[in-house]
C-alpha positions as CSV (number, residue, x, y, z in Angstrom):
1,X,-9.7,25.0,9.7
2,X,-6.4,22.6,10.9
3,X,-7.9,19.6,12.7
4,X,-5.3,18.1,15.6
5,X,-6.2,14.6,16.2
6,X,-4.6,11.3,16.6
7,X,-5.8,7.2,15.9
8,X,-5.1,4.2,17.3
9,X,-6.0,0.6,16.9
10,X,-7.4,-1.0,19.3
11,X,-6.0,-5.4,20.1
12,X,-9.2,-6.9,20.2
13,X,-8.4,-8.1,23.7
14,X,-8.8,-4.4,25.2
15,X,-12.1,-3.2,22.8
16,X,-14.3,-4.3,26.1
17,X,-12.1,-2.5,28.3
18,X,-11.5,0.6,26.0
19,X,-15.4,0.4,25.8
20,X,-15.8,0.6,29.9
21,X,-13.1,3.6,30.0
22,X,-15.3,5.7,27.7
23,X,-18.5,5.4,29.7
24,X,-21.1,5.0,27.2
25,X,-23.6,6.4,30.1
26,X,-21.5,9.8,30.4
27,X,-21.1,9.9,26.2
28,X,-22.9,10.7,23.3
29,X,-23.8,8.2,20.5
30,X,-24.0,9.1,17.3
31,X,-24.8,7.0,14.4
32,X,-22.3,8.0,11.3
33,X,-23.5,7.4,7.7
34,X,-21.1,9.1,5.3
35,X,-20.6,9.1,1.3
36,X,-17.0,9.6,0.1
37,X,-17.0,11.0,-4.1
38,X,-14.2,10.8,-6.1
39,X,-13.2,10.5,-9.8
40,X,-13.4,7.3,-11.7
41,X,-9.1,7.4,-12.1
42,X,-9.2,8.2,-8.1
43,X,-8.0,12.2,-8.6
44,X,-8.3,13.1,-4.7
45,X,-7.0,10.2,-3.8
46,X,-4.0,10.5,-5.3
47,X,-3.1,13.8,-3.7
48,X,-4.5,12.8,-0.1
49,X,-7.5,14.9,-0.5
50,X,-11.0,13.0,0.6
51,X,-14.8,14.8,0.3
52,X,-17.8,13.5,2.1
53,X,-21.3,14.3,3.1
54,X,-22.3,12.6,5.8
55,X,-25.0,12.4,8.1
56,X,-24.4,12.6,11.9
57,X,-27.1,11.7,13.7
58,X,-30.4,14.1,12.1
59,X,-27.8,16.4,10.4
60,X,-26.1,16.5,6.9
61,X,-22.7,18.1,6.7
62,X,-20.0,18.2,3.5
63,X,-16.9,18.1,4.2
64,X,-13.0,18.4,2.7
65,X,-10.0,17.2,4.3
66,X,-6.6,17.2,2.6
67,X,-3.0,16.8,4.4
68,X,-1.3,19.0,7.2
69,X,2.3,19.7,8.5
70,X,2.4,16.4,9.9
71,X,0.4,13.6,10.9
72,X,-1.4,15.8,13.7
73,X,-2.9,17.7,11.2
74,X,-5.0,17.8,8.5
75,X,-7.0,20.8,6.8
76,X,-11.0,19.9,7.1
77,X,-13.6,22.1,5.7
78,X,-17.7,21.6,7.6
79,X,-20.4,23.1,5.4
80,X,-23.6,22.6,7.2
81,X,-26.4,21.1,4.9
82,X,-29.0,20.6,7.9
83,X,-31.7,18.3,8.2
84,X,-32.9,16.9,4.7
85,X,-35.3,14.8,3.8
86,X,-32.9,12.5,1.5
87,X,-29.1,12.7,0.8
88,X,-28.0,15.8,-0.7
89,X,-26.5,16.1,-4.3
90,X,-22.8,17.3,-4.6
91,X,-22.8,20.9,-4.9
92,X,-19.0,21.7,-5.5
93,X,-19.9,25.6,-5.6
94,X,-19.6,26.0,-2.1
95,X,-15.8,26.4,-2.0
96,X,-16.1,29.1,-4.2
97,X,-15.5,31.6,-1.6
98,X,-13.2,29.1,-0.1
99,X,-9.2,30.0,-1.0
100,X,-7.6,27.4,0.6
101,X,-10.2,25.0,-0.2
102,X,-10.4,25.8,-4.0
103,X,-6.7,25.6,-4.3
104,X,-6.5,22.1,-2.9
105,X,-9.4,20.9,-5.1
106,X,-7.8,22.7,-8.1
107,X,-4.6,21.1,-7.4
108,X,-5.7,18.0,-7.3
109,X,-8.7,17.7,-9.7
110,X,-5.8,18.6,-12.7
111,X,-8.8,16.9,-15.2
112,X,-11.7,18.7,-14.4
113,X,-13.9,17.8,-17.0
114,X,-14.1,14.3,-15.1
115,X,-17.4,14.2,-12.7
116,X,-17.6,13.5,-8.8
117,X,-19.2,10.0,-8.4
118,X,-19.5,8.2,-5.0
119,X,-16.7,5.9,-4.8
120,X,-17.6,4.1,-1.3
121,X,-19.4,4.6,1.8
122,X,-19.2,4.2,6.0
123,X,-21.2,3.5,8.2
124,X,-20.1,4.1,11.9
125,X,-21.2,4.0,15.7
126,X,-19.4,6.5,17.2
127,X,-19.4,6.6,21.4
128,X,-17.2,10.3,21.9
129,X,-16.8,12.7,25.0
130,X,-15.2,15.3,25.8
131,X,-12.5,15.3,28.8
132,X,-10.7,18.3,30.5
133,X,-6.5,17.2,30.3
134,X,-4.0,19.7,31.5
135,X,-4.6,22.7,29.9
136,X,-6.3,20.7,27.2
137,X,-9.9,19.8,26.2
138,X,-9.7,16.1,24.5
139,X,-12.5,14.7,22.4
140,X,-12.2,11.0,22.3
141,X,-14.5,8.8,19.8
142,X,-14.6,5.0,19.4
143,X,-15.7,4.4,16.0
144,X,-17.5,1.0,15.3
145,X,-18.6,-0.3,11.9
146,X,-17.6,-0.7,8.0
147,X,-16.5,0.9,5.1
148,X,-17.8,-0.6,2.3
149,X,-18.2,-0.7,-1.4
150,X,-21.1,-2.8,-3.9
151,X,-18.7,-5.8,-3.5
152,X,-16.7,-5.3,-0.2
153,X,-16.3,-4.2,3.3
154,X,-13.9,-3.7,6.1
155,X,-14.8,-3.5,9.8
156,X,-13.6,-0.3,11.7
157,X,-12.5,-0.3,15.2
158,X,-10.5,2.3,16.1
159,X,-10.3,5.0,18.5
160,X,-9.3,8.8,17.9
161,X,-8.6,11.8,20.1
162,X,-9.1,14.7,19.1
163,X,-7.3,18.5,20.6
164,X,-11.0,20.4,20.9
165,X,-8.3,23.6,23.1
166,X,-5.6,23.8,24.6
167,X,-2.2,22.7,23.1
168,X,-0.3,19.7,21.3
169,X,1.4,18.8,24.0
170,X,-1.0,17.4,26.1
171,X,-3.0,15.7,23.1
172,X,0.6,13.7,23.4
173,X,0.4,13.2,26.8
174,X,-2.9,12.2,27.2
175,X,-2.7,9.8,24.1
176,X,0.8,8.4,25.7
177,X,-1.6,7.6,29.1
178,X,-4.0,5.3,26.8
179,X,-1.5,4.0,24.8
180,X,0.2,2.2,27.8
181,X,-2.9,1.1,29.5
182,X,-4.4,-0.4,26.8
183,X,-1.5,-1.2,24.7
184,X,-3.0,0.9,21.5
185,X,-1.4,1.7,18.6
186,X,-0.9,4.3,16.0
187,X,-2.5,4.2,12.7
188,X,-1.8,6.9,10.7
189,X,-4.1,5.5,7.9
190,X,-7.8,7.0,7.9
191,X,-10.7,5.5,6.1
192,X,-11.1,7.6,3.1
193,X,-7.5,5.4,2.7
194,X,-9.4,2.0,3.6
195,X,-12.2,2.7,1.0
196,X,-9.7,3.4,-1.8
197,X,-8.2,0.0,-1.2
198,X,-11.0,-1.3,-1.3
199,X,-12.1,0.5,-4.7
200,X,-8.5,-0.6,-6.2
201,X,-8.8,-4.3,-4.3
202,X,-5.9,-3.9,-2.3
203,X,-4.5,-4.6,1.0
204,X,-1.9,-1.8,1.3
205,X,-1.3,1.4,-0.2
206,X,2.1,1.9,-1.7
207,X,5.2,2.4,0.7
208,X,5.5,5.9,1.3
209,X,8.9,7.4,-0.1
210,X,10.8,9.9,1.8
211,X,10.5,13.4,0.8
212,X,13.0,16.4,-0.4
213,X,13.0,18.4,2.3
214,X,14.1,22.7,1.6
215,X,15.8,24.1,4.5
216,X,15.0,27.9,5.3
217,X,18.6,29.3,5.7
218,X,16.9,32.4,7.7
219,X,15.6,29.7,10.2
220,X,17.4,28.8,13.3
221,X,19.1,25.2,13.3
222,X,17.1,23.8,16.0
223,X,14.3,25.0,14.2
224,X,15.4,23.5,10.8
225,X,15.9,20.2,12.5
226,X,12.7,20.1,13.9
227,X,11.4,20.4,10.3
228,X,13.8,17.5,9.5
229,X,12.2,15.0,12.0
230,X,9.0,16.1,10.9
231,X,10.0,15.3,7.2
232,X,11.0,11.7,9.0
233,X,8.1,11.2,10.5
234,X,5.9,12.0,7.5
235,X,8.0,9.0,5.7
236,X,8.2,7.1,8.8
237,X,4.6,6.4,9.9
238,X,2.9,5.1,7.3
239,X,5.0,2.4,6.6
240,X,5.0,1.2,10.1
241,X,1.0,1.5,10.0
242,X,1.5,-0.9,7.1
243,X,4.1,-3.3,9.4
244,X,1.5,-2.9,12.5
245,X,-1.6,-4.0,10.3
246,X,0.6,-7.0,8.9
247,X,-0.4,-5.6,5.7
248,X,3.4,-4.3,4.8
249,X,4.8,-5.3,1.6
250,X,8.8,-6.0,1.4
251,X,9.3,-2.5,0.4
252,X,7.5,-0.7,3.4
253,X,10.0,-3.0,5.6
254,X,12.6,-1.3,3.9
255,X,11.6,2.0,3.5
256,X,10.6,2.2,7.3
257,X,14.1,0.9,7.8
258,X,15.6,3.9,5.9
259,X,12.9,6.4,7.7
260,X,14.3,5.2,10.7
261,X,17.9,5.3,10.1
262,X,17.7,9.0,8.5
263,X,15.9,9.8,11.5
264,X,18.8,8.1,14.4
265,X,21.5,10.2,12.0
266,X,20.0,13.4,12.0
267,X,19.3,13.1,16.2
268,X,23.0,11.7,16.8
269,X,24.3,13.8,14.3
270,X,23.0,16.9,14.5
271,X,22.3,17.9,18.2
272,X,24.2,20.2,18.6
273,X,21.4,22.2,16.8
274,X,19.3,22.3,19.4
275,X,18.9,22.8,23.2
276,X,16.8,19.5,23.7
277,X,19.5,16.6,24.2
278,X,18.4,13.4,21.9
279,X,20.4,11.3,22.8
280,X,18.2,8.9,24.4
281,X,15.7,9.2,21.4
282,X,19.2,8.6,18.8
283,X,20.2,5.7,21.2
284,X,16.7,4.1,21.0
285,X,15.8,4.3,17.3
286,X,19.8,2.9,17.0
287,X,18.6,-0.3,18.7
288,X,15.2,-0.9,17.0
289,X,17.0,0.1,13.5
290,X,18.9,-2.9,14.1
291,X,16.3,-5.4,14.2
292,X,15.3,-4.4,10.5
293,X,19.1,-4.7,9.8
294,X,19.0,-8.1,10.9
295,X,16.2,-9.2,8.9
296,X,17.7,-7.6,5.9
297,X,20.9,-9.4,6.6
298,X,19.1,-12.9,7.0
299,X,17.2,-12.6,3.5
300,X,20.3,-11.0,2.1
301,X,22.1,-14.2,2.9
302,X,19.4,-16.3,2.0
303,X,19.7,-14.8,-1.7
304,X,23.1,-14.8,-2.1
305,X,24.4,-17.7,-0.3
306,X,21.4,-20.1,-0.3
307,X,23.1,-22.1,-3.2
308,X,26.4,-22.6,-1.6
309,X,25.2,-23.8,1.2
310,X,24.4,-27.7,0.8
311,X,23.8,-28.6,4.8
312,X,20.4,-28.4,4.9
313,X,20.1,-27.9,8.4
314,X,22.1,-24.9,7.6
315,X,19.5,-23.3,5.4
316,X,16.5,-24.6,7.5
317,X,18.2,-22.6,10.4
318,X,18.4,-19.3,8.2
319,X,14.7,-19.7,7.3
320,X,13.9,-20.1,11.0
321,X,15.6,-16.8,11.6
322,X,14.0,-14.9,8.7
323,X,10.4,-16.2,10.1
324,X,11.7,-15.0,13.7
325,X,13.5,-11.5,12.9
326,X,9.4,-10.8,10.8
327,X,7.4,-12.2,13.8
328,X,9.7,-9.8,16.1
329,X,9.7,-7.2,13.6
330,X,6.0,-7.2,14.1
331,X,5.3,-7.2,17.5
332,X,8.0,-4.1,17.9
333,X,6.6,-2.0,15.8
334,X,3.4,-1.2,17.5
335,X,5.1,-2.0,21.1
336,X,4.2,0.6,23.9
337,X,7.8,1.5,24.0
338,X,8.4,2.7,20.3
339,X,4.7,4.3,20.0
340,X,5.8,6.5,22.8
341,X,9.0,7.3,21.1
342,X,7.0,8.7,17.9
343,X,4.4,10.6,20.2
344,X,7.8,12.1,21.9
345,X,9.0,12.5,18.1
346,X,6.1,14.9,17.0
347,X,6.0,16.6,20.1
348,X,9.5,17.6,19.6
349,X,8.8,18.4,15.7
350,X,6.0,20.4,16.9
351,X,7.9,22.4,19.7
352,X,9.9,25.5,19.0
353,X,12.4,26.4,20.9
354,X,12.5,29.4,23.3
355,X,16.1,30.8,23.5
356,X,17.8,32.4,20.9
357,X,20.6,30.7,18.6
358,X,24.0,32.1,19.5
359,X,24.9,31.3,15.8
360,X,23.1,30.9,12.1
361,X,22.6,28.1,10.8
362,X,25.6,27.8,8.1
363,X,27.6,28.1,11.5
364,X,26.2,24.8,12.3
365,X,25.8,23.0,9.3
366,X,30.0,24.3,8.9
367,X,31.0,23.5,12.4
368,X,28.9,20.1,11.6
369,X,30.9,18.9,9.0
370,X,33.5,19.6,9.6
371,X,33.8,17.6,13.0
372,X,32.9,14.4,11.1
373,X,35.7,14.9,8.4
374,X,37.9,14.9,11.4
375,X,36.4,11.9,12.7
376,X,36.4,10.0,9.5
377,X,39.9,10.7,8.5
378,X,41.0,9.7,12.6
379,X,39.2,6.1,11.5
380,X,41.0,6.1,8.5
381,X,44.3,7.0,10.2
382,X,43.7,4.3,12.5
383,X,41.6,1.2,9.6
384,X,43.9,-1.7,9.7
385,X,42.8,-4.5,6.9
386,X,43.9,-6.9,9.7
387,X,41.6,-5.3,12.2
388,X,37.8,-5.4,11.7
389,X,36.8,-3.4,14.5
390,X,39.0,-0.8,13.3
391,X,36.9,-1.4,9.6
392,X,33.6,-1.2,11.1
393,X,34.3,1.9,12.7
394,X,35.6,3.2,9.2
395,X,32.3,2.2,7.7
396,X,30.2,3.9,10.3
397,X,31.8,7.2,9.7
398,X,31.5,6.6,5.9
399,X,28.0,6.3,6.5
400,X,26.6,8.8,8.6
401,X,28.6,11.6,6.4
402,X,26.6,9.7,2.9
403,X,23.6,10.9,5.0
404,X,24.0,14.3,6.3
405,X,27.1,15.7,3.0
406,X,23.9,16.6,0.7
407,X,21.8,18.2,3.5
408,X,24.7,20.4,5.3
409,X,25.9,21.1,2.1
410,X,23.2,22.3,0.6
411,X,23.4,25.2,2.8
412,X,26.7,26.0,1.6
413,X,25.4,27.2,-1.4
414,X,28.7,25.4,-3.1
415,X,28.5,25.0,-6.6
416,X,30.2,21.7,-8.2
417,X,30.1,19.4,-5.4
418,X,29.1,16.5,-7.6
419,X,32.8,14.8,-7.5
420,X,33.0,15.0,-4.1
421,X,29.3,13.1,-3.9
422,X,30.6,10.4,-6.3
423,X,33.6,10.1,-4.7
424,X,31.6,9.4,-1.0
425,X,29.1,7.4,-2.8
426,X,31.7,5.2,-4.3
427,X,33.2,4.9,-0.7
428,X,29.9,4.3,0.6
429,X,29.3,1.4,-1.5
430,X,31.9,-0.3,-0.2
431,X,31.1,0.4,2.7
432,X,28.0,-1.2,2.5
433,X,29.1,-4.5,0.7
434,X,31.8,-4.9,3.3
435,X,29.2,-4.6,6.4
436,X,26.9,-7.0,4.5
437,X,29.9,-9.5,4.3
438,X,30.8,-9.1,7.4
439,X,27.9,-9.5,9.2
440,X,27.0,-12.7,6.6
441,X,30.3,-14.2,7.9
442,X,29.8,-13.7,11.4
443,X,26.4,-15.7,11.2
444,X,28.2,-18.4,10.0
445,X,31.2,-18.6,12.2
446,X,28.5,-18.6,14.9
447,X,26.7,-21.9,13.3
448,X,27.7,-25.5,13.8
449,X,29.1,-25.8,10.1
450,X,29.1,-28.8,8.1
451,X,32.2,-29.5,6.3
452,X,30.4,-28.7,2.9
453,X,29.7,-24.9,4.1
454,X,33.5,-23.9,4.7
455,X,33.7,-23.5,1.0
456,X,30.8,-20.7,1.6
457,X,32.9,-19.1,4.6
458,X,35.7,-19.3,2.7
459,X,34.0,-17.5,-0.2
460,X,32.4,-14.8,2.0
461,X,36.0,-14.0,3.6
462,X,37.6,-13.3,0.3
463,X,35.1,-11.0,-1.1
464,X,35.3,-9.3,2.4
465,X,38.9,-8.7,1.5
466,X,37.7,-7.3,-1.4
467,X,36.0,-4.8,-0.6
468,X,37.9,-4.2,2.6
469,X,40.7,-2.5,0.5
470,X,38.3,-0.6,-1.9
471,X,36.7,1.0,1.5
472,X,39.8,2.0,2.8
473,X,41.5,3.3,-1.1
474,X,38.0,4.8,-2.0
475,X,38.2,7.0,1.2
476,X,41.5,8.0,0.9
477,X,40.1,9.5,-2.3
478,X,37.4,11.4,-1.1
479,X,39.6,12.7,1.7
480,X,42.1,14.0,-1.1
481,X,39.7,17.7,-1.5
482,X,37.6,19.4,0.9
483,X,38.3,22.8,-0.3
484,X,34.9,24.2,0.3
485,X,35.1,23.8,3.9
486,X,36.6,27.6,4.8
């Protein structure tokens, strides 16, 4: 069975509020005592697979959930134990007769002469109804309590809803309603994940790292790029559940940063592929991509040029920005704004689209490339090393083909294509530095300078030069070949 649900967190200020909405007079409450097993070296954790037995209300029920698709859906297996005395043993033969549940357990129990031992437990209040949306029947549950191990606990408070009939699209909907009038956001995390932090005494699982993603060439392009934002999304969200919690480590800033610059390319990029304009959705993830970038910039700076910089007032006015671009960073991340722009996200992953592709998809992925060749060699044509402008735009270009060369030509089928990717990649680079330059020396330009931080300007401008003409002869070289376009 595929389980559609979402969760949200609730700001403490709207819990009461949340509370009233639900009705606890027109819902059922259910008291939620559940036992989580696992190995001692954490074997279903590791491959997102979590098995329970829990009792809900007089009843025991066992139960296996592993990942879905996306972060909609997750495979969950119910065996009814019924009403028992005391807590049930483990009794693994169950999934015997269970395909798709033995192969997940299989897959990730790869030592299985270790035992199943319980690893943590919950204990929850959980206030749910059911409501009639749309087409849709909507289960929502506020879950109050712990999770807990011998020597620690965190308190739950978290709401979920739940697609009982009916279809995605109006779970989205629905959710979107909430979200704005109680400002909730989306959590992606789920507490078989807050008991093994617990169990490992941590406050954040490891940044999630994008995916490969294998294109089905007999697939229609929109319906490849829906997969594509799915694959996004999947690297995406739980970083910024790690940002939202103000749990995040530097490396989930960063790797949220790259989910959601992959994700404005491929939108800007590629739509063409499909009917649905995203625009809008390229436009928006543009501007909150750039308050990472700024933040990046700031601590770049602060590494690189905190030594040549002896005004102090100089560097306490860096530090204030660093502390600003995180606090803003923050606050964005879970905004009503950008939630609904990943609910409108998965709906379009989900979606399929209903009219037939006038062309395959190696039409697109050709037709693709070969419109931003064409646009990087016009900035090329047109990259003056006394012209910045005309730099950036040669930079931009640079980068957005780094991002889609190995995906559209991977469709191709072209054998020997590494030159060609380490010639772009040395382009890139240079790209890169050069934007980080420039965007360091426009930060100072735009500060009251002390006479004893020219010297840093100074410095920053000739390296800028630097890597200025490596862009622009790095470019020309990748431009030199492009044989496999036919």
């Amino acid at each position: 069975m595929v389980e559609v649900e979402l969760k949200f967190q609730i700001p403490e200020a709207r819990r009461n509020a949340i509370l009233k909405a639900i009705d606890p007079k027109k819902s059922e409450i259910i008291q939620l005592q559940a036992k989580y097993y696992d190995t001692e070296d954490r074997q279903l954790a590791q491959h997102g697979v979590a098995l329970r037995q829990r009792l809900e209300g007089t009843r025991w029920i066992q139960t296996l959930k592993a990942a879905g698709k996306s972060h909609l859906h997750r495979f969950e297996d119910n065996i009814e134990l019924g009403e028992l005395e005391q807590a049930p043993t483990l009794d693994m033969t169950h999934y015997q007769n269970n395909p798709e549940a033995l192969a997940i357990l299989n897959n990730a129990l790869t030592n299985s002469t270790q035992a199943l031992n319980l690893r943590f437990e919950t204990d929850i209040q959980r206030t749910c109804r059911v409501i009639q949306f749309e087409d849709a029947e909507i289960e929502i549950s506020l879950d109050i309590g712990e999770v807990r191990t011998d020597s620690a606990r965190q308190e739950i408070h978290e709401v979920e809803f739940e697609l009982k009939s009916g279809s995605v699209q109006s779970l989205l909907a629905f959710s979107f309603e909430w979200v704005k009038k109680y400002q909730l956001w989306l959590d992606v995390r789920s507490k078989a994940e807050f008991g093994n932090l617990l169990i490992t005494q941590q406050k954040v699982s490891p940044a999630q790292l994008t995916k490969e993603i294998q294109f089905n060439k007999k697939d229609s392009a929109d319906l490849n790029l829906r997969l594509l934002v799915a694959n996004q999304l999947q690297h995406l969200l739980p970083n910024i559940a790690a940002i939202s919690a103000q749990v995040a480590e530097p490396e989930h800033i960063q790797q949220a940063q790259t989910a959601l610059h992959h994700l404005h390319l491929s939108l800007s990029l590629f739509k063409d592929w499909t009917d649905v304009k995203p625009d809008k959705w390229a436009h928006q993830l543009s501007a909150f991509e750039s308050h990472f970038k700024n933040l990046q910039y700031f601590e770049h700076m602060q590494k690189t040029l905190g030594a040549l910089l002896q005004n102090p007032k100089t560097a306490e006015s860096l530090d204030k920005d660093i502390l600003y671009a995180k606090e803003k960073l923050n606050n964005l991340v879970k905004s009503t704004q950008n939630v609904q722009h990943y609910l409108e996200l998965l709906m379009f992953s989900l979606r399929t689209s209903e009219k037939s592709p006038a062309h395959d998809l190696k039409w697109f992925a050709q037709n693709t490339l070969q419109t931003q060749y064409k646009l990087l060699q016009e900035s090329l044509n047109k990259a003056d090393l006394a012209d910045f402008e005309s730099l950036d735009e040669l930079a931009l270009r640079l980068n957005e083909l780094k991002f889609s060369f190995p995906i559209l030509t991977s469709i191709y089928d072209v054998k020997n294509l590494q030159k060609y990717g380490k010639s772009l990649n040395d382009a890139q680079q240079a790209s890169e530095q050069y934007q980080v330059l420039t965007s360091s020396s426009s930060y100072l330009q735009q500060t009251d300078l002390e006479a004893s931080d020219w010297f840093a300007l100074g410095w920053l401008t000739a390296k800028q030069e630097v890597y200025a003409e490596q862009l622009l002869e790095a470019t020309e070289q990748f431009l030199v070949s492009r044989k496999f376009l036919k």
